[in-house]
C-alpha positions in Angstrom: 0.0 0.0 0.0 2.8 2.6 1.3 4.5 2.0 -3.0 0.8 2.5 -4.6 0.6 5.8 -2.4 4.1 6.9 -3.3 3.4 6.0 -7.2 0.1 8.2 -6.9 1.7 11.2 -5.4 4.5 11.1 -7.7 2.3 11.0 -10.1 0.3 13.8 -8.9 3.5 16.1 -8.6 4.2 15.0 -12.1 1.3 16.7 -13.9 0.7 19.2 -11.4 4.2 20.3 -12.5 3.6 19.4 -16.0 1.8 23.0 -17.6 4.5 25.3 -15.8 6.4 24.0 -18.6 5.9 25.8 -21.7 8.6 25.1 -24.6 12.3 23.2 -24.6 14.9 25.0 -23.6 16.1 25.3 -27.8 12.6 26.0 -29.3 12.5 28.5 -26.8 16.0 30.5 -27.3 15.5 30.7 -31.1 12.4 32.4 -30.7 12.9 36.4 -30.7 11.4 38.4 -27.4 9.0 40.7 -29.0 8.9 44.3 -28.2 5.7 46.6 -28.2 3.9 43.8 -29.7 6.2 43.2 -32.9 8.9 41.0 -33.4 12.5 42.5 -33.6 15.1 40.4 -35.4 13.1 37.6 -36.6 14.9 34.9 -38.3 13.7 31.6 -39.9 16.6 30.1 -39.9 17.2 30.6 -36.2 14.0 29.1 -35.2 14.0 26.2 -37.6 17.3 25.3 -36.5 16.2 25.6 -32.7 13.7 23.0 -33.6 16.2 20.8 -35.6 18.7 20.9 -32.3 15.8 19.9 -30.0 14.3 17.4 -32.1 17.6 15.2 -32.7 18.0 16.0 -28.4 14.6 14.4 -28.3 15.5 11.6 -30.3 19.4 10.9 -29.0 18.3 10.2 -25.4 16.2 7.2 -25.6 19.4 5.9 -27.7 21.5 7.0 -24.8 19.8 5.4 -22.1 19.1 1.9 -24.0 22.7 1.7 -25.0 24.1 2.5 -21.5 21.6 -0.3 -20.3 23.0 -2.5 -23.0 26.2 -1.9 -22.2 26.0 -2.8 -18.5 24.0 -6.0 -19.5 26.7 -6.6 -21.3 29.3 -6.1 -18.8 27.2 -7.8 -16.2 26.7 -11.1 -18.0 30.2 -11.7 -20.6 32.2 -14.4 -18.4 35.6 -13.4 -16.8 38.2 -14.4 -18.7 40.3 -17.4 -16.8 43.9 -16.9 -16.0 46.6 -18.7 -17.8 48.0 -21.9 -17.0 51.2 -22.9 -16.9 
């Protein structure tokens, strides 16, 4: 009972959290502030390469994580190697 109450408030602090969070950090720098309702220095390329550089973030960290788990499977399982006889 005491992990099913830990799960539900984590949970809970999870989306409460969730809509404080408006834009990635990249999408976010490569759009121009804008002053007195227009925008000043407006550049497509800036913004589409802010969304290029968070997309391939997006997609490099699953890859990370699955080859770092791979990796200590790996190293957990391969058998020692035995020392040489003489």
């Amino acid at each position: 009972m005491k992990l099913l109450s830990k799960l539900l408030l984590a949970l809970t602090l999870t989306f409460s959290l969730a809509p404080l969070a408006s834009a990635c950090p990249l999408c976010k720098d490569s759009i121009p502030e804008a002053e007195d309702g227009a925008e000043v220095d407006h550049d497509p390329d800036r913004l589409s390469a802010g969304y290029n550089y968070s997309i391939y973030f997006m997609l490099l960290i699953p890859f990370t994580v699955c080859g770092a788990v791979g990796v200590l499977i790996y190293r957990s399982t391969r058998p020692t190697p035995m020392p040489p006889t003489e």
